[in-house]
C-alpha positions in Angstrom: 27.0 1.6 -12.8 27.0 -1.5 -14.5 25.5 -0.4 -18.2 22.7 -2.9 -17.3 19.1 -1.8 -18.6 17.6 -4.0 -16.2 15.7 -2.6 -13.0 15.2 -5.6 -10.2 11.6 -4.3 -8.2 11.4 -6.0 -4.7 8.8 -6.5 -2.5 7.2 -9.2 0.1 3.3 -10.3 -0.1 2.8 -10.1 3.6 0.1 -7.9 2.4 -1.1 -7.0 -0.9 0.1 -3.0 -0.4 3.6 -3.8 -1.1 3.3 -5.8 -4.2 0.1 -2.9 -5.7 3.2 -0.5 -5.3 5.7 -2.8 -7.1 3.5 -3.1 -9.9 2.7 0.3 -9.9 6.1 1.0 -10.3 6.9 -1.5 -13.2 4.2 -0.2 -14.9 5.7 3.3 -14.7 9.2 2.4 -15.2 7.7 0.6 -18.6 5.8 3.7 -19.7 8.8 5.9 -19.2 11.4 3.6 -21.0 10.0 1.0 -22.7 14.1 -0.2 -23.5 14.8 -0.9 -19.5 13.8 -4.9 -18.8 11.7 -4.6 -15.6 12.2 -8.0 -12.9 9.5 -7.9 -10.5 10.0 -10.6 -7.8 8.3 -10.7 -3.9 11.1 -12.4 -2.3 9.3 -15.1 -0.8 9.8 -17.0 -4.0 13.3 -17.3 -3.1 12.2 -18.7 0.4 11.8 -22.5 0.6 8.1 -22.5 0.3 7.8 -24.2 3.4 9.6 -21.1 5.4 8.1 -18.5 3.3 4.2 -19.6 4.6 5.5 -20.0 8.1 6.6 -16.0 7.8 3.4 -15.1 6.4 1.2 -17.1 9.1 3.7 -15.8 11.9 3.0 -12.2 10.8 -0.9 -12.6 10.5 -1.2 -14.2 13.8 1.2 -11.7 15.5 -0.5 -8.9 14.1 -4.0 -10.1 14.7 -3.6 -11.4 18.1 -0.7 -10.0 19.8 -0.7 -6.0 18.1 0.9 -5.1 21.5 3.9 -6.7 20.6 3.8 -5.6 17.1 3.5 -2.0 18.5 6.4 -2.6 20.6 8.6 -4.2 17.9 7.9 -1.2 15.3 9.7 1.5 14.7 12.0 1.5 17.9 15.3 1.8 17.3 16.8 0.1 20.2 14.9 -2.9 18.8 15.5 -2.5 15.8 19.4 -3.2 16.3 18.7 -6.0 18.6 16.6 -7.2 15.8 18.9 -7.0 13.2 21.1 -10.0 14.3 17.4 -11.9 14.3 16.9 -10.6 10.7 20.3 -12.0 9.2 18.9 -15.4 10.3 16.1 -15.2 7.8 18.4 -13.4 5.3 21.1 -16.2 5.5 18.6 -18.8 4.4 18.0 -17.0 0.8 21.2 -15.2 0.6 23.2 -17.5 -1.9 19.7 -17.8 -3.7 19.6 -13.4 -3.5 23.3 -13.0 -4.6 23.1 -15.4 -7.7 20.3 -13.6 -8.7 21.4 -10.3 -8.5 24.8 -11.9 -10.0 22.3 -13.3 -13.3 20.7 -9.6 -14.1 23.3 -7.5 -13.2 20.8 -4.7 -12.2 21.2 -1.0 -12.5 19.4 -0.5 -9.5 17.7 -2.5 -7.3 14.2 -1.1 -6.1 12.3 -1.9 -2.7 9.0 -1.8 -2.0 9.1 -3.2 1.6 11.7 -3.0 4.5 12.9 -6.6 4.6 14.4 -6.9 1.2 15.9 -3.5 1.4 17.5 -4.6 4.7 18.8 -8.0 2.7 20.0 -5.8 -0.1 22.0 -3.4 2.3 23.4 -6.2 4.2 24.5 -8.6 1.5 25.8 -5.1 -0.5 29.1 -5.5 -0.2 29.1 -9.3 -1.5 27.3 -7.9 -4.6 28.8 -7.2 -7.8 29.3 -3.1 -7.4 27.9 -0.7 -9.1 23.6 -1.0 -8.7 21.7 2.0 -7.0 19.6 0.9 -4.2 16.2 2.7 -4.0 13.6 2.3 -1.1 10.4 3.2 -1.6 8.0 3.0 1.6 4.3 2.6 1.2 2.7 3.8 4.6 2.8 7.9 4.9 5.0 7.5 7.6 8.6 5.6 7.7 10.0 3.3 10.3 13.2 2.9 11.7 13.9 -0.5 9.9 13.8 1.3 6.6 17.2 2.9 7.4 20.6 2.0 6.1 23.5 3.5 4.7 23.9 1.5 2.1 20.4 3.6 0.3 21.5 5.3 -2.3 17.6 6.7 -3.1 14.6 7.4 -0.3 11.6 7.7 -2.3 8.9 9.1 0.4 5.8 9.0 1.0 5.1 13.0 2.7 6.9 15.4 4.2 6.4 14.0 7.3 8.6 11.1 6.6 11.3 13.3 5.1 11.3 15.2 8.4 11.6 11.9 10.3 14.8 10.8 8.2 16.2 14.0 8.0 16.5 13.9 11.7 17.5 10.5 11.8 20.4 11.8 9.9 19.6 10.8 6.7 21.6 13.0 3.8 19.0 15.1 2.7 20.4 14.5 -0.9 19.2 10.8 -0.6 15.6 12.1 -0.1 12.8 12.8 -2.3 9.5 13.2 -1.4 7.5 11.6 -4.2 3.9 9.6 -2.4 3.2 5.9 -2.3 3.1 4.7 -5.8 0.0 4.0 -7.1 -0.8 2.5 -10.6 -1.3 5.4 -13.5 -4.8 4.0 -13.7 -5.7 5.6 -10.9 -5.3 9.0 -12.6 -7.9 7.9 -14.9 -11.1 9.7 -15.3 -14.0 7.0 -14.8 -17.6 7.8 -15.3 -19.6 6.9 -11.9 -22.8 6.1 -13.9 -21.3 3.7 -16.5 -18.6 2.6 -13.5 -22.0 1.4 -11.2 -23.7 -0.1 -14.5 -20.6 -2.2 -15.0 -20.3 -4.0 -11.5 -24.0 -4.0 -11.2 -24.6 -1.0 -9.3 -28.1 0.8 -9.5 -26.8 4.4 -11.3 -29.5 6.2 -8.8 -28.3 5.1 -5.7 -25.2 6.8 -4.2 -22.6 4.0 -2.8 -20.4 3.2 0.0 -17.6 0.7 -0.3 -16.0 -1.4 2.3 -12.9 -2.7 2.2 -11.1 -5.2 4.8 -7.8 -5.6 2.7 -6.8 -7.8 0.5 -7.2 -10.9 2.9 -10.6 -9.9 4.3 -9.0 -9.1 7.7 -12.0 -6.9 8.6 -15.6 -8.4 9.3 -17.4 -6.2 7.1 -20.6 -8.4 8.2 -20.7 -5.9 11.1 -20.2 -2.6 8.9 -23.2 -3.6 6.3 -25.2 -4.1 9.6 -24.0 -0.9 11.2 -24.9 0.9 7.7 -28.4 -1.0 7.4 -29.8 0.9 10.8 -29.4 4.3 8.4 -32.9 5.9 7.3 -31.3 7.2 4.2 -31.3 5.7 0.6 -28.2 4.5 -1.2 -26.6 1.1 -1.3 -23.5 -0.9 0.0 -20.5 -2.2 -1.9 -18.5 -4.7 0.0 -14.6 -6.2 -1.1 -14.6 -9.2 0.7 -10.7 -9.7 -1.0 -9.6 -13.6 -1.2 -11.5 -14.2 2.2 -14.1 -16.6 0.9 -16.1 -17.4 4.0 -16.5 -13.9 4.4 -17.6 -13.6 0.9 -20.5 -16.2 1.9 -21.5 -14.6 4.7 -21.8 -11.4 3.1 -24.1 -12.8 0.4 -26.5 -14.6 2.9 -27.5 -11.0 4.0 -28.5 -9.3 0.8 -32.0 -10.9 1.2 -32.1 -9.5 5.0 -30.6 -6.2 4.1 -33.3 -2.9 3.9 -31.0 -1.6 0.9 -28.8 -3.2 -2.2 -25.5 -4.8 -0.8 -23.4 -6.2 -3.9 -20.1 -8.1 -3.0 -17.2 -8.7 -4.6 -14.1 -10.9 -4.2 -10.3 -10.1 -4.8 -9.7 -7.8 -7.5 -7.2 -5.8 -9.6 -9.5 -3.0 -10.5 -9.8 -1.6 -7.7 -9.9 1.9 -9.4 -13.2 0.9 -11.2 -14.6 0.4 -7.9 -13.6 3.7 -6.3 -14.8 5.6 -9.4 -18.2 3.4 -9.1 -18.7 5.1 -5.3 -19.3 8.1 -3.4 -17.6 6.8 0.1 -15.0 4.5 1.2 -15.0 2.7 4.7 -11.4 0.9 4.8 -8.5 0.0 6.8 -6.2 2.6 6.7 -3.3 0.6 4.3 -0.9 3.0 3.1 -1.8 2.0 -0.9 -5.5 1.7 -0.7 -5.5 5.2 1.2 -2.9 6.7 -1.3 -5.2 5.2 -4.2 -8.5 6.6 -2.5 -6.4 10.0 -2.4 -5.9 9.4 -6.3 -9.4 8.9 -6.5 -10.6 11.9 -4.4 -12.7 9.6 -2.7 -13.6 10.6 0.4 -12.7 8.1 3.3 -13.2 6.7 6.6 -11.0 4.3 8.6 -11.4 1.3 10.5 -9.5 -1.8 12.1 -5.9 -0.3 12.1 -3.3 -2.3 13.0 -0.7 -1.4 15.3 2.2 0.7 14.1 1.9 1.7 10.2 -1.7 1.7 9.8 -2.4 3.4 13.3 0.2 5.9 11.6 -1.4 6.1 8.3 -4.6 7.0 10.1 -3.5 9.2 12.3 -1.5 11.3 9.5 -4.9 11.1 7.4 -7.1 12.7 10.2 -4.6 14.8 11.1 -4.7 15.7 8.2 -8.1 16.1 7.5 -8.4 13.7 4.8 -10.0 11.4 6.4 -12.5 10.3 9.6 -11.2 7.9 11.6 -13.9 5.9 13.4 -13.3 4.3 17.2 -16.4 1.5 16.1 -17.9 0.0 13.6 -21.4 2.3 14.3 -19.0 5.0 14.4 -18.1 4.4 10.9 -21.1 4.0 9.1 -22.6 7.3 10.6 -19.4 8.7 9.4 -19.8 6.9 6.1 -23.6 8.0 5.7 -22.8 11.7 7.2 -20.2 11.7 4.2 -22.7 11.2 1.5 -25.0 13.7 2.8 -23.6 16.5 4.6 -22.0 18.9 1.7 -19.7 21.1 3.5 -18.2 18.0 5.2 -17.3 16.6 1.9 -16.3 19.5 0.5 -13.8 20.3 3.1 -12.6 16.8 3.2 -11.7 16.8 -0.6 -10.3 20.2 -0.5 -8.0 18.5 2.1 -7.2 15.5 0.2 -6.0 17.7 -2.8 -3.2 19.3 -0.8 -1.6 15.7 0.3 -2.5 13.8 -2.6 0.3 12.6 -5.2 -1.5 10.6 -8.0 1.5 10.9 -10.1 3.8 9.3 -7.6 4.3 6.0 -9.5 5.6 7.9 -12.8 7.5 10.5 -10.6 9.4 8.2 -9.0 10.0 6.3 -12.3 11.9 8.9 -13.9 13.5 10.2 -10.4 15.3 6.3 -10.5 15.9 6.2 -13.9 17.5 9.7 -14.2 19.4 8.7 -10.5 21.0 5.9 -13.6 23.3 8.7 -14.7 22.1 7.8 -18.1 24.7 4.4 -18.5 21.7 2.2 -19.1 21.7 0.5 -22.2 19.1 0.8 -25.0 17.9 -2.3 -26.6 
């Protein structure tokens, strides 16, 4: 250990999930020691920026239009260690950049939010000055193969699932915690519904579904609020169009075509307001919007996954019982609208949700790091 006080958080904004659970965690790591100095960074900042949107667009477009390949590539081992020589090609072009900073803090551990820097931290470890703990912190409910090194100190999981899986990887057992996705303290809150719909516009008497399509508006929730319209039933549709603004558009050119109340939103960071605002969510099954729906006890159906850790995340979730995952979009809304009607449905869902859900994961694994510090960290 180094004496530092500062904790380095790492993530990469392939996707908003990783950075919500980075922040989540700074914001925990704050309220349990305001004395440590917090450095969040997503590592493409240390990419030229040129490189950095060419990763981002080659991930989109692989996962979009090529999710066999993605399937392939994720989670096999095999590939994985044929990938790994592919991978230090990336990490050579930051890692002068990633060992002066680690060099200028001096961090008492280094935390990781996403696979990619945690591989770049394991493999430039023994360059590094000594003494940082290195924790990983996945954010889908099940782990993949590329999250494995020797060089973790700390596996901060997500269920018991994924301590199962490492265990018989042959992970020590004494490196694992099972904590849950991080999700901001917020979402522990207790919102009222009523004043929650009054604020975003929401008629109180109405119950609500909300869509979400992710962050980027990956989803074409044009064909959901369509799907939802053909109900008989009465209550109204939210829609989070994220930082997709021709979806945004479109969604607002059907509110006047609409047999029911369609508000839409763009990106925002409060999303918890939202969820307390609704009685159903219709998402893509993201490991941090499911874990905050879970926080929420929102009940949930899921659309769109992608190949590999959102297939996972849904099929853990239905598996589950936690939530409905739907083949189509008609599929979903007659989910969605069963959902706000049928009691015992709900009831059983929620009642399923409580035994997987881990609101407190973000504060948990705040004090699980810091006490993993061996109490060296500085005050002040």
């Amino acid at each position: 250990m180094t004496g530092s006080n500062t904790i380095l958080v790492l993530y990469i904004s392939v996707g908003q999930g990783h950075r919500r659970a980075a922040l989540a965690l700074q914001e925990a790591l704050r309220e349990e020691d305001p004395f440590l100095r917090i450095v969040g960074l997503d590592l493409l900042e240390l990419w030229p920026s040129g490189i950095a949107r060419l990763v981002v667009f080659l991930y989109r477009l692989l996962v979009r239009t090529a999710p066999g390949i993605w399937a392939y590539l994720y989670d096999r081992r095999g590939v994985k260690a044929r990938l790994d020589g592919s991978l230090r090609v990336f990490h050579r072009l930051i890692r002068r950049r990633f060992q002066k900073l680690i060099e200028e803090l001096a961090p008492a551990a280094v935390v990781c939010t996403q696979a990619f820097p945690c591989a770049l931290a394991a493999q430039c470890r023994f360059r590094l000055p000594p003494g940082f703990t290195l924790v990983a912190v996945p954010t889908d409910f099940r782990v993949h193969a590329y999250w494995i090194y020797p060089e973790v100190d700390l596996y901060l999981l997500p269920s018991r699932e994924s301590v199962e899986e490492l265990s018989a990887r042959g992970v020590d057992p004494e490196r694992i915690v099972e904590t849950g996705i991080p999700v901001r303290p917020g979402f522990s809150r207790t919102l009222d519904p009523d004043r929650m719909k009054r604020k975003y516009g929401l008629p109180p008497e109405l119950p609500a579904v909300l869509l979400m399509g992710g962050g980027e508006g990956t989803v074409p929730l044009e064909r959901l609020v369509l799907a939802l319209d053909t109900s008989e039933e009465k209550f109204q549709v939210a829609a989070l169009a994220g930082r997709n603004r021709k979806q945004y558009l479109r969604l607002q050119s059907l509110r006047g075509r609409l047999g029911r109340p369609l508000t839409v939103f763009g990106f925002t960071d409060l999303v918890e307001e939202l969820m307390a605002a609704v009685e159903v969510i219709v998402t893509k099954p993201g490991g941090l919007t499911t874990a905050e729906a879970l926080a929420k006890r929102l009940p949930l159906v899921l659309i769109d996954p992608l190949p590999g850790q959102e297939d996972l995340n849904a099929r853990f979730l239905g598996g589950h019982g936690a939530a409905i995952p739907a083949g189509d979009y008609a599929g979903a809304a007659a989910a969605a609208v069963k959902l706000l009607w049928d009691g015992a449905l709900r009831e059983r869902m929620l009642a399923a949700m409580e035994r997987i859900r881990k609101p407190d994961a973000a504060r948990d694994a705040a004090r699980i790091i810091i006490s993993s510090l061996g109490g060296t960290v500085r005050e002040g």
